[in-house]
C-alpha positions as CSV (number, residue, x, y, z in Angstrom):
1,X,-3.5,-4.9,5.4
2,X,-0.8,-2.7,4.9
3,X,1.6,-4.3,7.4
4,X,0.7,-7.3,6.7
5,X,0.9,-7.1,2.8
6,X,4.4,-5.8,3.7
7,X,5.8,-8.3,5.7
8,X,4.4,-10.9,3.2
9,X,5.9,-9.7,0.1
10,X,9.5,-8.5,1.8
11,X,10.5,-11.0,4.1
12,X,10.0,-13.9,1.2
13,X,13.2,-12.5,-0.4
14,X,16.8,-14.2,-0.7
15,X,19.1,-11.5,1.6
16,X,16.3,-11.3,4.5
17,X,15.4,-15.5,4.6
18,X,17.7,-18.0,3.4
19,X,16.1,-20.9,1.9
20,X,16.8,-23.5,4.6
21,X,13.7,-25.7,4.0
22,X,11.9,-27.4,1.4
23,X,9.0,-25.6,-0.5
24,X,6.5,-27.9,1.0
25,X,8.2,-27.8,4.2
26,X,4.3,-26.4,6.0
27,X,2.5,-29.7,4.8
28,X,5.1,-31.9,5.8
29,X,5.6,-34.2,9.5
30,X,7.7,-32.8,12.1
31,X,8.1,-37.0,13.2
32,X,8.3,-37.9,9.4
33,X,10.0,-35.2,7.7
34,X,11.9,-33.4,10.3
35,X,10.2,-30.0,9.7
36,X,7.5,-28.6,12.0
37,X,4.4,-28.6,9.1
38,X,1.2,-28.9,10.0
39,X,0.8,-32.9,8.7
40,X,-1.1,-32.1,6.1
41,X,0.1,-34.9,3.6
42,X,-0.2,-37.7,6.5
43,X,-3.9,-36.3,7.5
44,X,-5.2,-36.8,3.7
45,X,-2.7,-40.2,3.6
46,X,-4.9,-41.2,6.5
47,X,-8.1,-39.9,5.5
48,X,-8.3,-41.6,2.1
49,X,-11.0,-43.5,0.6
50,X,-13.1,-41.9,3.3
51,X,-16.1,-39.7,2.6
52,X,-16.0,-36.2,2.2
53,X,-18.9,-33.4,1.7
54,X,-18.0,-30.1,0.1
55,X,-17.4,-27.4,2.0
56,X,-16.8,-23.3,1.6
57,X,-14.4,-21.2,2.8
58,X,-14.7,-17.1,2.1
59,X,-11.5,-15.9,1.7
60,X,-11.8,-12.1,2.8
61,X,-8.9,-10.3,1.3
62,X,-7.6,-8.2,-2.2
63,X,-9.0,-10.5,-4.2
64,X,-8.3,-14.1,-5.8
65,X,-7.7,-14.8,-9.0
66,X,-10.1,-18.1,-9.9
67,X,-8.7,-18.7,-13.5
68,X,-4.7,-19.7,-11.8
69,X,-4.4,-23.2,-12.9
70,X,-4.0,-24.8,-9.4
71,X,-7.4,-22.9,-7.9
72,X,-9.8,-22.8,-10.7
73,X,-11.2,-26.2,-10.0
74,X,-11.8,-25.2,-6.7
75,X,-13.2,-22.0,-6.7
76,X,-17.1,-21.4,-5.3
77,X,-19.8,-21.3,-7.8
78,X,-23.3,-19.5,-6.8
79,X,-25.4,-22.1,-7.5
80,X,-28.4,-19.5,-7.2
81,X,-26.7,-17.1,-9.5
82,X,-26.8,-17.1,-13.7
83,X,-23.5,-15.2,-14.8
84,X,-23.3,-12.3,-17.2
85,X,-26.9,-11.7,-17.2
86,X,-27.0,-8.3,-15.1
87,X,-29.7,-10.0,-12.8
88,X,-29.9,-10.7,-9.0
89,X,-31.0,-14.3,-9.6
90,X,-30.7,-15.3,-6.4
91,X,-32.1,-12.0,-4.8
92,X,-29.2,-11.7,-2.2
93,X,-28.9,-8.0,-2.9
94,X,-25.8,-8.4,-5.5
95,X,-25.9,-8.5,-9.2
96,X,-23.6,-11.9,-10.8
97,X,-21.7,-12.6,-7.8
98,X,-21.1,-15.8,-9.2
99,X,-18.3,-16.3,-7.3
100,X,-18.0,-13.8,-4.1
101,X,-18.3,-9.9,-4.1
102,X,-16.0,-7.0,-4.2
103,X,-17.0,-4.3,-1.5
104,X,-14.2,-2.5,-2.8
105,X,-15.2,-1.5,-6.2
106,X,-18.0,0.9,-8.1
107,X,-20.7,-0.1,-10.1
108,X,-18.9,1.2,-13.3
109,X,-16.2,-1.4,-12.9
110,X,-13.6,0.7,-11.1
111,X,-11.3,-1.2,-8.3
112,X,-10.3,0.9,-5.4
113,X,-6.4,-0.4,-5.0
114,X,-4.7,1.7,-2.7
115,X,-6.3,3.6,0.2
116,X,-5.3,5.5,3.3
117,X,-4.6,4.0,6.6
118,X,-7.0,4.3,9.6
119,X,-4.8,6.6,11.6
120,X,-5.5,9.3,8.2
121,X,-9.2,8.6,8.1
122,X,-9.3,9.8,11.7
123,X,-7.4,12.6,11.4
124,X,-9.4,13.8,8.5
125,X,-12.5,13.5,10.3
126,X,-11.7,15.2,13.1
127,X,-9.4,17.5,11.7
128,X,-12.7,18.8,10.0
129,X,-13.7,19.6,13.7
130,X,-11.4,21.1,14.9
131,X,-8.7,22.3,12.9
132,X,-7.4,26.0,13.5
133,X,-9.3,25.3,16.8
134,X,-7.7,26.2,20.4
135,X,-7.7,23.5,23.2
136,X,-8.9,25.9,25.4
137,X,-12.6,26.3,25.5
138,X,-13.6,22.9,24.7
139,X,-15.2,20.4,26.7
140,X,-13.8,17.2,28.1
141,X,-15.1,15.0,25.3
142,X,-14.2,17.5,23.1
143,X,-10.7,17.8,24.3
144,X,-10.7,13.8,24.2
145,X,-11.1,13.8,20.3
146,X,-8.7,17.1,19.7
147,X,-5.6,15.4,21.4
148,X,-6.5,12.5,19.4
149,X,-6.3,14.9,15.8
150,X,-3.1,16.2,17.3
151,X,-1.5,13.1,17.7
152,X,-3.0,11.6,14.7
153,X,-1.0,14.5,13.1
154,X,1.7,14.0,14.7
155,X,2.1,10.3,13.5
156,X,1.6,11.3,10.3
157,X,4.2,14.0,10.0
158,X,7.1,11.6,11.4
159,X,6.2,9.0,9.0
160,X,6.3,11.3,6.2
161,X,9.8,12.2,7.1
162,X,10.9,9.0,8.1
163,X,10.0,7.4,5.0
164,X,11.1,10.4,2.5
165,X,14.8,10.1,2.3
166,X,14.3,6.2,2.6
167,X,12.4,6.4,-0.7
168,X,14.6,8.5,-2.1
169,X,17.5,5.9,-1.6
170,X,15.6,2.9,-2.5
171,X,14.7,4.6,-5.6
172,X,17.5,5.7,-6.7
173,X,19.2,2.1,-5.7
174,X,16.3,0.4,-7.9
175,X,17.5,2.8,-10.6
176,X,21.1,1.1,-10.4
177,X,19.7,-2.0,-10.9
178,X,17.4,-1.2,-13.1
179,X,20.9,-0.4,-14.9
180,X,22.3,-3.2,-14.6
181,X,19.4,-5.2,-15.8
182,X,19.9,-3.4,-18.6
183,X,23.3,-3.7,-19.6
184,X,23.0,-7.5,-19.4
185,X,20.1,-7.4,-21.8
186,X,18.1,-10.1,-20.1
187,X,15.0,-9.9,-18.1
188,X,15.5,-10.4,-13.9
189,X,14.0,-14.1,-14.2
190,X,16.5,-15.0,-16.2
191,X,19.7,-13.2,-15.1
192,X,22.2,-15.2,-12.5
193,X,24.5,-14.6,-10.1
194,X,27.7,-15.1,-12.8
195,X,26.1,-12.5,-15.1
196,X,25.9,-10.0,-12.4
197,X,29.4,-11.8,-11.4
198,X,31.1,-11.2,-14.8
199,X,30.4,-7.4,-15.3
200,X,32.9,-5.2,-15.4
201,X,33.1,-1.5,-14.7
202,X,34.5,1.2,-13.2
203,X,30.8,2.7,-12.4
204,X,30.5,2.7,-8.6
205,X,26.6,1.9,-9.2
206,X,27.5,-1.0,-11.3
207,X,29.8,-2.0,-8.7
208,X,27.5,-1.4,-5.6
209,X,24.8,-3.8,-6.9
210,X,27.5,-6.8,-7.3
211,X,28.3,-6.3,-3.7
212,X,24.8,-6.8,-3.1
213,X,23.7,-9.2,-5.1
214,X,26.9,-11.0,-3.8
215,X,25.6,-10.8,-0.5
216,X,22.2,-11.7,-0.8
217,X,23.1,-15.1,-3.2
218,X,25.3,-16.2,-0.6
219,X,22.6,-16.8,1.7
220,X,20.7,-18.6,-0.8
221,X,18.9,-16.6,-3.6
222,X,18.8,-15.6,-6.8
223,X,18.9,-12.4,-8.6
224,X,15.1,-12.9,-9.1
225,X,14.4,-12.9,-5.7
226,X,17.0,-9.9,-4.8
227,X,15.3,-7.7,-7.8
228,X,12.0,-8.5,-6.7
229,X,12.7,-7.7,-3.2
230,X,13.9,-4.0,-3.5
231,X,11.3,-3.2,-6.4
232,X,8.6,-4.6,-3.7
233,X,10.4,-2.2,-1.3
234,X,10.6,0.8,-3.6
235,X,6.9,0.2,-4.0
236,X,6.2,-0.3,-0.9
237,X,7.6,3.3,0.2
238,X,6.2,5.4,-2.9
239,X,2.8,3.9,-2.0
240,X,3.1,4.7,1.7
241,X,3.6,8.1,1.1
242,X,1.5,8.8,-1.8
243,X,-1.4,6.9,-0.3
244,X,-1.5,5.3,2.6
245,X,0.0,8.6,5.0
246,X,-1.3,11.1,2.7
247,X,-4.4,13.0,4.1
248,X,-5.3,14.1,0.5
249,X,-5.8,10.7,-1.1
250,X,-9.1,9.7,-1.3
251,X,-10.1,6.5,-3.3
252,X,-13.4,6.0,-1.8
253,X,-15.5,7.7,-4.6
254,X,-14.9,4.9,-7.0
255,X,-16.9,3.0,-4.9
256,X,-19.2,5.6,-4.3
257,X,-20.8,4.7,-0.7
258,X,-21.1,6.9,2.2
259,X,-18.3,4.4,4.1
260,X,-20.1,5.7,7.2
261,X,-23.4,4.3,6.4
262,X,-23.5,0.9,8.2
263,X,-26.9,0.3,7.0
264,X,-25.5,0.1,3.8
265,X,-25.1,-3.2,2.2
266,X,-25.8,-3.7,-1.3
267,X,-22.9,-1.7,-3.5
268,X,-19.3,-3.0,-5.1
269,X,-19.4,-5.4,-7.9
270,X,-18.7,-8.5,-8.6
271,X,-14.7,-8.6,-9.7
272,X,-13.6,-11.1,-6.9
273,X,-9.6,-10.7,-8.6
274,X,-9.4,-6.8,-8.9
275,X,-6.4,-5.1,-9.6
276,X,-4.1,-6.8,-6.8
277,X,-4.6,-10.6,-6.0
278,X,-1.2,-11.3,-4.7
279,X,-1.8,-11.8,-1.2
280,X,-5.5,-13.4,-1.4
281,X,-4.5,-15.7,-4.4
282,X,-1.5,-17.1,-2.0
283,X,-3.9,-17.3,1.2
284,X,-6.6,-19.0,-1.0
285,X,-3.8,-21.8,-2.2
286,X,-2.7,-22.6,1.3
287,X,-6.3,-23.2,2.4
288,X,-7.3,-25.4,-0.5
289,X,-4.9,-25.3,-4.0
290,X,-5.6,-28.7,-6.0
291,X,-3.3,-31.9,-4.1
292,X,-1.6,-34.3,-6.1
293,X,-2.3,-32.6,-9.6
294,X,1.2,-32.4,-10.2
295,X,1.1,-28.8,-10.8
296,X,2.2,-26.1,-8.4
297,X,1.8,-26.9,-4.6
298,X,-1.0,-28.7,-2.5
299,X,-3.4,-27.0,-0.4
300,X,-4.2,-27.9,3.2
301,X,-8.0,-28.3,2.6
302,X,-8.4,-31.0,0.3
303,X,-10.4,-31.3,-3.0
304,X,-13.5,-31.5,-1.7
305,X,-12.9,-27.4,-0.3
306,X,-14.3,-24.8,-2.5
307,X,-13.1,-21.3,-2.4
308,X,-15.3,-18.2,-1.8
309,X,-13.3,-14.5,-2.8
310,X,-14.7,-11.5,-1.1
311,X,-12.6,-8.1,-2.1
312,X,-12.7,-6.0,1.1
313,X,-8.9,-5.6,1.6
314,X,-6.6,-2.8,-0.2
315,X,-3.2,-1.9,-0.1
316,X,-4.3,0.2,2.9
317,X,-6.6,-0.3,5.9
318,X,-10.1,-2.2,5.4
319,X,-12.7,-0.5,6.3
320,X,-14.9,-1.6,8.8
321,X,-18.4,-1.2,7.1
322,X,-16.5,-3.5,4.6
323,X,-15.3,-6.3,7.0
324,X,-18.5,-6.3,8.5
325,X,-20.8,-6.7,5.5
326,X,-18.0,-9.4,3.9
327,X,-18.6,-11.6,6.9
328,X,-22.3,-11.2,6.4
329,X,-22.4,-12.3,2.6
330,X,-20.0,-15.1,3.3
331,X,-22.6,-16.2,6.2
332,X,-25.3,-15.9,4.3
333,X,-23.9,-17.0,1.2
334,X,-22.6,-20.8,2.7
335,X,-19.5,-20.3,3.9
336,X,-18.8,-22.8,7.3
337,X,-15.3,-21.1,7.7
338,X,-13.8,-17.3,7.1
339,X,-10.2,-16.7,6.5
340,X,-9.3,-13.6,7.6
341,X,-5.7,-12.4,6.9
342,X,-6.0,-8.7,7.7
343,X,-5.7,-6.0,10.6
344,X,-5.3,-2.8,11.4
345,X,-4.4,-0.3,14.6
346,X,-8.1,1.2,15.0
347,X,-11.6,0.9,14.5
348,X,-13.8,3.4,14.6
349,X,-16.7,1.0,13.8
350,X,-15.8,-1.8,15.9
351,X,-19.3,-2.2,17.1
352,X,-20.9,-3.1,13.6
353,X,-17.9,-6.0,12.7
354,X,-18.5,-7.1,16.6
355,X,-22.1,-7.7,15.4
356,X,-20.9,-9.3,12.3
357,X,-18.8,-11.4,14.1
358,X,-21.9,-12.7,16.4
359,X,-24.3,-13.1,13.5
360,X,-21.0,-15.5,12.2
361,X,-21.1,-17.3,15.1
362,X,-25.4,-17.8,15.7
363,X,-24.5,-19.8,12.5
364,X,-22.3,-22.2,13.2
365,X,-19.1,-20.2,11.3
366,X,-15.4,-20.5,11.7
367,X,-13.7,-17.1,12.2
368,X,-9.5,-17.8,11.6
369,X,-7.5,-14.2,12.1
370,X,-3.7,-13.6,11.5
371,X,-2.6,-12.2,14.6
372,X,-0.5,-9.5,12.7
373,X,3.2,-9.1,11.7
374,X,4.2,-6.0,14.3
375,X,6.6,-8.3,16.5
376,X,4.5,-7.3,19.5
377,X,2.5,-8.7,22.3
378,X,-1.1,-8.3,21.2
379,X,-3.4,-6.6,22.7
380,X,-7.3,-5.3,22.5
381,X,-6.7,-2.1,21.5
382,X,-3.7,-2.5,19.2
383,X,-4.9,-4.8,16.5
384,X,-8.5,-5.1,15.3
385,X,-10.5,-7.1,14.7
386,X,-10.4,-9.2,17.4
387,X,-12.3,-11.1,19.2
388,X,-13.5,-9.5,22.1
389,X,-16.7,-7.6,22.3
390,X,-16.4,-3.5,22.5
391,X,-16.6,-2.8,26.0
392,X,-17.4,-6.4,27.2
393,X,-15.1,-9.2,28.4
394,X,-17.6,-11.9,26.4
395,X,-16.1,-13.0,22.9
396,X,-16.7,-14.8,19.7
397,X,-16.8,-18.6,21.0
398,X,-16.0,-19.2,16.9
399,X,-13.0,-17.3,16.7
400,X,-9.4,-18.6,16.1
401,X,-6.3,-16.1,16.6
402,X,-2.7,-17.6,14.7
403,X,0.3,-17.0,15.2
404,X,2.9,-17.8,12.8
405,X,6.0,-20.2,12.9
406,X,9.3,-21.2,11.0
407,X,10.9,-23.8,9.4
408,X,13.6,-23.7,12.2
409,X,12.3,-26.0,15.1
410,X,15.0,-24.4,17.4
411,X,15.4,-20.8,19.0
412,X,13.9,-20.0,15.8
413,X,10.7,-21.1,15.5
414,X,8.8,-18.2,16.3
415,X,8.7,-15.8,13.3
416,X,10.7,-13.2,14.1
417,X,7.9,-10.4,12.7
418,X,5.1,-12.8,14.4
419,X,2.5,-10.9,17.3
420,X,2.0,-13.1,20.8
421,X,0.0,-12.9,23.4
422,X,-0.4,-16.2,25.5
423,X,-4.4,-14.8,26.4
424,X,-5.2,-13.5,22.7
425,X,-3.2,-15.4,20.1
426,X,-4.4,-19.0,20.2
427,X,-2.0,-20.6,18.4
428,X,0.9,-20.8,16.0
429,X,1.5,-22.2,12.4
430,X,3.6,-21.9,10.0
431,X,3.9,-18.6,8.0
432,X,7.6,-18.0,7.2
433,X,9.3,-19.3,3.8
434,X,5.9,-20.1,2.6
435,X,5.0,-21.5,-0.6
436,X,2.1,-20.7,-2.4
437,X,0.0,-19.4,-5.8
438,X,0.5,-16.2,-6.9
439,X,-1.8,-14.5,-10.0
440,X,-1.2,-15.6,-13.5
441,X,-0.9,-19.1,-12.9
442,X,2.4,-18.0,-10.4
443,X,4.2,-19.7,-7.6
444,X,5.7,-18.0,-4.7
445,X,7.3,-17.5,-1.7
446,X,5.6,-14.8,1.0
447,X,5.7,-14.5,4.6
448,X,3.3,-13.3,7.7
449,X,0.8,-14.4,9.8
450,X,-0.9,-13.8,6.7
451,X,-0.2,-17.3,5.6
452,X,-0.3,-18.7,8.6
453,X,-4.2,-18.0,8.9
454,X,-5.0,-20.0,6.2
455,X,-2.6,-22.7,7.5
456,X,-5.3,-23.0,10.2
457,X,-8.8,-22.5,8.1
458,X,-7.6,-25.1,5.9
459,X,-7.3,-27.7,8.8
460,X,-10.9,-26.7,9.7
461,X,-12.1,-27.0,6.2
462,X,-10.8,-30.6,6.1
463,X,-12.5,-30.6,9.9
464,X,-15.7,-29.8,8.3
465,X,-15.7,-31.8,5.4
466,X,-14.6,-35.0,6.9
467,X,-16.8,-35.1,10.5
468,X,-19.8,-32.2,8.9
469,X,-21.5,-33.0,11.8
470,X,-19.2,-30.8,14.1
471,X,-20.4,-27.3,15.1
472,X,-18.2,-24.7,14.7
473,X,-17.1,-24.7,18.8
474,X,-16.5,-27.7,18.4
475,X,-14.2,-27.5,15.6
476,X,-12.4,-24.6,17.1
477,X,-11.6,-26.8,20.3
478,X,-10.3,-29.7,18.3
479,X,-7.9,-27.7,16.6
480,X,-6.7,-25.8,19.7
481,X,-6.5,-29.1,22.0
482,X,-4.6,-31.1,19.1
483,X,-2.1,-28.2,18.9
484,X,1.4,-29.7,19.2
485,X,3.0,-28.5,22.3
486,X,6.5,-27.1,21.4
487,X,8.8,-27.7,24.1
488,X,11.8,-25.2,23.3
489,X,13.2,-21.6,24.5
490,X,12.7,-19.9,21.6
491,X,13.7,-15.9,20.5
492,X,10.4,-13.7,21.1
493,X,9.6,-12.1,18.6
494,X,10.7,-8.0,18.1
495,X,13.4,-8.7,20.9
496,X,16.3,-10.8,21.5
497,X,14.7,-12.2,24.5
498,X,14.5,-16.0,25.6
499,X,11.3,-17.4,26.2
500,X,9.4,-20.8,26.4
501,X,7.3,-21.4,23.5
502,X,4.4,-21.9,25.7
503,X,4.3,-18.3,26.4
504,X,3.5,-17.0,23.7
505,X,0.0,-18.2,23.1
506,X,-3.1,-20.2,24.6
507,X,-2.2,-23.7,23.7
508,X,1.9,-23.1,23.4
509,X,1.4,-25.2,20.3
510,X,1.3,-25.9,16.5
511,X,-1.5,-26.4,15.1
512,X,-1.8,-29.9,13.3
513,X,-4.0,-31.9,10.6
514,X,-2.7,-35.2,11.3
515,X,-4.2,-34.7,15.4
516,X,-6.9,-32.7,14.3
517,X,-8.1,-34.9,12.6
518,X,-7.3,-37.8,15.0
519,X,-9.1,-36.0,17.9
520,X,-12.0,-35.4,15.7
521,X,-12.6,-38.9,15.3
522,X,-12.8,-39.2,19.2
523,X,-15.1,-36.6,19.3
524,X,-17.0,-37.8,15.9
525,X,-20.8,-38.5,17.7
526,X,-20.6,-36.1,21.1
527,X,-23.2,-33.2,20.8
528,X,-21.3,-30.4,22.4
529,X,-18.0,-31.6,24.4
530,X,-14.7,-32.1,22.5
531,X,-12.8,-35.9,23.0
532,X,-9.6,-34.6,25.1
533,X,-6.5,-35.9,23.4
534,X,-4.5,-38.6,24.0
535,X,-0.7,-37.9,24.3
536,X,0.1,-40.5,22.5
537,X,-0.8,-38.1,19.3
538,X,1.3,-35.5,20.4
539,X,4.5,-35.9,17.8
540,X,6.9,-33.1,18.9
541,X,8.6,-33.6,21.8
């Protein structure tokens, strides 16, 4: 989640996007409105007075926070479980999970929020091999697993001093501002560009921050957004050093597992919010936030969606025991599709999320993955989990990789920050300039494939409630063959390259409600095979 949780909380700020689009630019019409949403607001203008059935949607993340105004009405209930009363009603192995489970927390209440990355969990295990050990001497296997350590270390080391005197600047810049803040006497929500504007002093610190603020409301902003964009940065550093890189740090006792026990299933608790909801509370009001209540924003799903919060994610890597036993409980717990807005660089238990994944799959589940926010082409071994078996070519037949798009339907509209891969990434939505819920009844704007995940779970959520008799493949297909084929050289992302659209994923589309839901109509009745679609749906050309 790390990089993920990074790109979504830093690129949202004013100085890195301007706002060129209108909050609910992702749910509107690219034919109607000009912007390339996903037609969420003509799907349900088409869809009503038609039947629905509720459906569930786990959310597997850091948490959501079911008592934000726009998503407690839609939040799952256990209808098996009796809350407070310290029993298993429903003998599912965990105590009040009245609504989801945190794999990420002790029995004594404790929340594990920050945690180490993969690449340091490696390197401790096999630095306890083979540490003050010589090369020489060892066998091949062995020799394997000690260049692995050494490079492990090596990462490790340059991070640490690649990221030390950037802290040390972003600190001490936050600590100007901080200043400033100060010396205006008003809180960062409320201070403008003319208060920064009308300071006066001969303090270079003073002065630097009015350059910058200057610069980063002329593209847009407001102080607000600036402030919270370099105290998300300074936070970001001092927690990438202090936990996430640092071979010390250990947060797994509050949980108080053996993480390597894949057998293990039954330990956490049941705080679905913990101490960090940001990025699951935002993915969980995409997918299905409260439409047309006049408050906040409206969710893709509709009102007949009901959200399931399962805590597995930290600021840090998930483990993989965790991800694995996450997609078991929402399985098993009535979930039809999993939104999973997460990834990491390695696996060491691939296998036992691969079986996860199957057991998701054998009933009738919906898988949706954010491809990741590295600007890379993505591959099988640099961004798990994914959907290809360990050491097979066969793959989850549920699964749905997104990419994720702009507002810009130009050169544009593939986020720059956005992974591709026209085998492995299925297809695009939007996830830039993204509007959303945010804990304590908050609104705002983030950015990654991390939003553009639920983008896509939410249209198979409406999928499933509206036409419950689709299986899971089928719903998949729809989605994929409805995609909007973009037709446009766009920028790929991490370069400055030219490419078609087309390239940079299976369909070379958007994904789309509105023809989702069309198609689904056509299919509405077949067993197995998916209605192919007619062009005359396809709206971007």
């Amino acid at each position: 989640m790390n990089k993920l949780l990074f790109f979504a909380l830093m690129l949202c700020t004013a100085g890195l996007f301007a706002q060129t689009a209108p909050q609910n630019w992702w749910d509107l019409d690219r034919t109607d409105d000009t912007f390339p949403g996903v037609s969420a607001q003509k799907a349900h203008n088409y869809l009503k007075g038609k039947k629905a059935q509720d459906v569930v949607v786990a959310v597997i993340d850091s948490g959501v926070d079911i008592e934000h105004e726009d998503l407690k009405d839609i939040i799952w209930n256990n209808p098996g479980e009796i809350a407070g009363n310290g029993i298993d009603d429903d003998n599912n192995g965990y105590v009040d999970d009245v609504h989801g489970w945190n794999f990420i927390g002790g029995k004594d209440g404790r929340n594990v929020n920050y945690e180490n990355l993969e690449v340091v969990r490696l390197y401790n295990t096999y630095k306890a091999k083979y540490n003050n050990r010589n090369r020489d001497g060892l066998s091949k296997a062995e020799k394997a697993e000690f260049d692995l350590f050494k490079e492990y270390e090596k990462v490790i080391e340059d991070k640490k001093s690649e990221m030390g005197p950037q802290a040390g600047q972003i600190i001490g810049m936050m600590n100007m501002i901080d200043g400033v803040v100060k010396e205006i006497g008003k809180k960062p929500t409320d201070i403008t560009a003319s208060d920064i504007e009308a300071l006066t002093s001969d303090d270079q610190g003073t002065n630097a921050v009015k350059q910058m603020v200057a610069r980063a409301t002329a593209q847009g902003g407001s102080f607000a957004d600036f402030y919270d964009g370099i105290e998300g940065y300074a936070s970001y550093l001092k927690q990438t050093i202090e936990y996430n890189y640092n071979p010390d740090f250990d947060a797994r006792d509050i949980v108080g597992d053996n993480p390597g026990n894949l057998d293990d299933r039954n330990y956490g608790n049941n705080d679905v919010e913990g101490p960090d909801a940001m990025h699951g509370t935002h993915v969980a009001g995409i997918i299905a936030a409260v439409r047309d209540n006049n408050v906040g924003m409206n969710g893709v799903g509709g009102p007949s969606v009901k959200i399931m919060s399962i805590r597995t994610v930290p600021n840090g890597d998930e483990r993989d025991k965790d991800v694995a036993n996450a997609i078991r409980y929402a399985v098993d717990n009535g979930a039809s599709v999993i939104n999973m807005s997460f990834g990491k660089g390695q696996s060491p238990y691939k296998k036992a999320v691969d079986a996860a994944m199957k057991y998701a799959e054998k009933n009738d589940v919906l898988l949706v993955h954010a491809a990741g926010n590295d600007g890379k082409m993505l591959t099988l071994k640099n961004h798990y989990p994914n959907d290809t078996y360990e050491g097979k070519k066969k793959t989850v037949k549920t699964w749905i990789e997104v990419g994720a798009a702009t507002p810009d339907y130009g050169d544009g509209l593939a986020a720059g920050f956005s992974n591709y891969n026209s085998k492995y990434v299925d297809v695009f939505a939007p996830g830039a300039q993204i509007y959303s819920t945010v804990p304590d009844d908050g609104y705002s704007n983030l950015q990654g494939t991390s939003m553009a995940a639920p983008m896509v779970a939410g249209i198979a959520a409406l999928l499933r409630s509206y036409f419950p008799d689709l299986k899971a493949t089928q719903v998949r297909e729809i989605i994929l063959e409805s995609a909007i084929p973009a037709s446009l050289m766009v920028t790929k992302p991490g370069s400055e390259e030219m490419v078609d659209f087309s390239e940079l994923s299976t369909t070379g589309g958007l994904a789309n409600a509105y023809t989702a839901v069309k198609l689904a109509e056509l299919t509405k009745g077949k067993k197995k095979k998916v209605a192919k679609r007619d062009e005359s749906l396809m709206m971007f050309k």
